[in-house]
N, C-alpha and C positions, 0 to 999 in steps of 0.2 A: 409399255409393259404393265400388266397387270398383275399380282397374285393376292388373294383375297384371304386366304388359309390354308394352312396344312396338317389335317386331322390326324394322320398318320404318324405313330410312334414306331425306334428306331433307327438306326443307322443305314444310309444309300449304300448299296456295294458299290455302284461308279458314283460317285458325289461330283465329281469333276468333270463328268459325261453330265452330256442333256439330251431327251429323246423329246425328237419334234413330231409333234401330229399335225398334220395337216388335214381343215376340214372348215368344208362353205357351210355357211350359217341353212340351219333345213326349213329353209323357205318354199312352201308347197309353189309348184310349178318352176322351182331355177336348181334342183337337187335329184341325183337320181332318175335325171329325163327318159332314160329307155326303159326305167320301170312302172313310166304314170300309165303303160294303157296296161297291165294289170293290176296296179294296185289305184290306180287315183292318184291328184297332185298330192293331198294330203295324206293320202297310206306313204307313197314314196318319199315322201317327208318325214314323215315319223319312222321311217325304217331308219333313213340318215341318222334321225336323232338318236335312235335305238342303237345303230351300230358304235358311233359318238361314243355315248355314253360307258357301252360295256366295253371297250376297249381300253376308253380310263379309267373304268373301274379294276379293271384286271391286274393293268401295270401300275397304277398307284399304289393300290394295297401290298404290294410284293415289295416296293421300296428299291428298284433295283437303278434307277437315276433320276434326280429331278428331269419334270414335264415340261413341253412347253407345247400349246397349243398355240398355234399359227392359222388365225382366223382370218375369213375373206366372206364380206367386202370388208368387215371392219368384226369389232367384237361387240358391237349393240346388241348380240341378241342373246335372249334371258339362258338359255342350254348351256352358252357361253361361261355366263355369270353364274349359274349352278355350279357348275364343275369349278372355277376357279374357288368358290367355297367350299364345294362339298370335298375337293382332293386335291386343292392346292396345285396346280395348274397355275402358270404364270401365260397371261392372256399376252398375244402378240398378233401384229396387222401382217396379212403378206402382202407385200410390196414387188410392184413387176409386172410385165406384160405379161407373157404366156406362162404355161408352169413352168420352164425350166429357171426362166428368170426369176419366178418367185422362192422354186427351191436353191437355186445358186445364193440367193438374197437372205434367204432369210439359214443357210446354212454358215455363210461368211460373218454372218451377223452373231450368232450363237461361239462360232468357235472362239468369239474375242471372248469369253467367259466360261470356254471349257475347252478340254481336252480333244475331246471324240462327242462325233454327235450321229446319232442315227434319224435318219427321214422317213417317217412312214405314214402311210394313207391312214385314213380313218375307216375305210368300209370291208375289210381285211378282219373276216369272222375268228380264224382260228391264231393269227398274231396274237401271244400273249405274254407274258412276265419272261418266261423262259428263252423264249425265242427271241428278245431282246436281250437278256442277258447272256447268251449265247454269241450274240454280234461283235459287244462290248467287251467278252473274254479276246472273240478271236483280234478285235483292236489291238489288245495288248501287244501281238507278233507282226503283224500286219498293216498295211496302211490305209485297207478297205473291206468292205464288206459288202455282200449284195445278197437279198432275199428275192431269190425270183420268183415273179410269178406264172400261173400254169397257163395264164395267156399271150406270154413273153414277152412281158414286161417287169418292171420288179417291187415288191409290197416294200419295200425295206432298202435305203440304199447306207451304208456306216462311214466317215471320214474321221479323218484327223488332221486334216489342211483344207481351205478350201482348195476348189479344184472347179470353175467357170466353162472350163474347156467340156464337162460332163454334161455339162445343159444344153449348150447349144445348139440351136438347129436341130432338135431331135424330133422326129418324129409321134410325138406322142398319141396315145392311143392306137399305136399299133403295134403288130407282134415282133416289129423289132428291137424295139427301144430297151431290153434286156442285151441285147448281141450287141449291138451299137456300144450301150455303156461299156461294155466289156471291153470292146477293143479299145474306146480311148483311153481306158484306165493300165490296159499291156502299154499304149502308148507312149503313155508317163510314165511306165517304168515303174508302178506302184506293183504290189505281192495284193493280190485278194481272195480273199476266202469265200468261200457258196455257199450258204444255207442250204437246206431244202426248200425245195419250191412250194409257195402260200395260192391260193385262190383270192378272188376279187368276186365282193357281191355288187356286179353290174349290169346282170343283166337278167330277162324272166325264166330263162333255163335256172340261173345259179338260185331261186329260191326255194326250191322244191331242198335243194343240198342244204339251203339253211335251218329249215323249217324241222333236219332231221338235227340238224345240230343242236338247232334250239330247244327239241324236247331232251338230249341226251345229258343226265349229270355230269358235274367236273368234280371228281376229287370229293365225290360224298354229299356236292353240292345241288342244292336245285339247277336245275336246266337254266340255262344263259338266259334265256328271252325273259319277256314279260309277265306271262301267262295268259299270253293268247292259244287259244285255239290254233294247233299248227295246219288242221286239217283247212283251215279259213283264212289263215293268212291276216293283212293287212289290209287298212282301207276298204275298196271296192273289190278285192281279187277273189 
């Protein structure tokens, strides 16, 4: 574990909750592989980094539970070491073969230090402060939570026990892996509550959808992205 700083003044609403992000280091040509033939290894790399970034910046600032980024292969890389500066981010290795092992591993691992913990991707544009603290209310009644997402799988899964039997043998990356976890969690006998369903930036359809998000303000705010040219995109696109 690492945590480098915590810039943020204020009080956590869940202090006792921890939201895991999970996210590979944005190593051009190993990140984002279906988007290098329009943007290049290094646009599809800097998108990773991009999405990275403004996601922790969203929910850090709000204060709504400590972070934890949950980096692969390791947390050598400098994106890493920014954010555990710049937003206090407590840096963590995943550990495990395929993802469910990693998410089973490193969610069993969190809960010996919190209550409820919620698991979410890193490339999940519109995931924000809210929509986490949203999860973390319904904790309070509930024994789980799930954010699904629009290609039937889920951005967002919330516990308060582990639960091993969620990971296994799942089929991931495919459009069942939302229906799947649902029935083993009726299976356990656990109560969960449904978000509304989130989008995933995975693939070269989903950027044209980002590209309007990224020019559009939040809250009086400049536009999320960079300030790139959205008409130009990233990289080579």
């Amino acid at each position: 574990m690492e945590r480098t700083g915590d810039p943020c003044s204020g009080a956590m609403r869940y202090p006792s909750a921890r939201i895991l992000i999970f996210a590979k280091a944005p190593v051009p040509g190993q990140v984002k592989t279906r988007l290098i033939p329009a943007l290049g290894a290094a646009g599809a790399a800097d998108l990773a980094s991009e999405l990275l970034d403004g996601l922790v910046r969203r929910i850090a600032r709000a204060r709504v539970a400590p972070l934890e980024l949950w980096c692969a292969p390791d947390r050598a890389h400098p994106l890493f070491h920014r954010l555990a500066a710049s937003a206090g981010v407590e840096l963590h290795v995943q550990r495990g073969g395929d993802l469910g092992e990693r998410l089973g591993s490193a969610a069993a691992d969190a809960l010996t230090r919190a209550n409820a913990v919620l698991l979410v991707g890193a490339d999940i544009p519109e995931l924000d402060d809210a929509y986490c603290a949203r999860a973390l209310g319904s904790l309070e009644s509930v024994e789980t939570v799930i954010g699904p997402a629009e290609d039937g799988g889920y951005v967002l899964l919330g516990l308060k026990a582990p639960a091993p039997a969620l990971f296994r043998h799942m089929p991931w990356g495919s459009d069942r892996v939302g229906r799947i976890t649902r029935q083993r969690i009726e299976r356990l006998g656990w109560r969960c509550s449904v978000l509304p369903a989130l989008w995933d930036l995975d693939r070269p359809a989903d950027l044209l959808r980002y590209r309007r998000l990224d020019a559009e303000p939040v809250d009086g705010e400049p536009a999320r992205g960079s300030g790139r040219d959205p008409a130009r995109g990233w990289g080579d696109a």
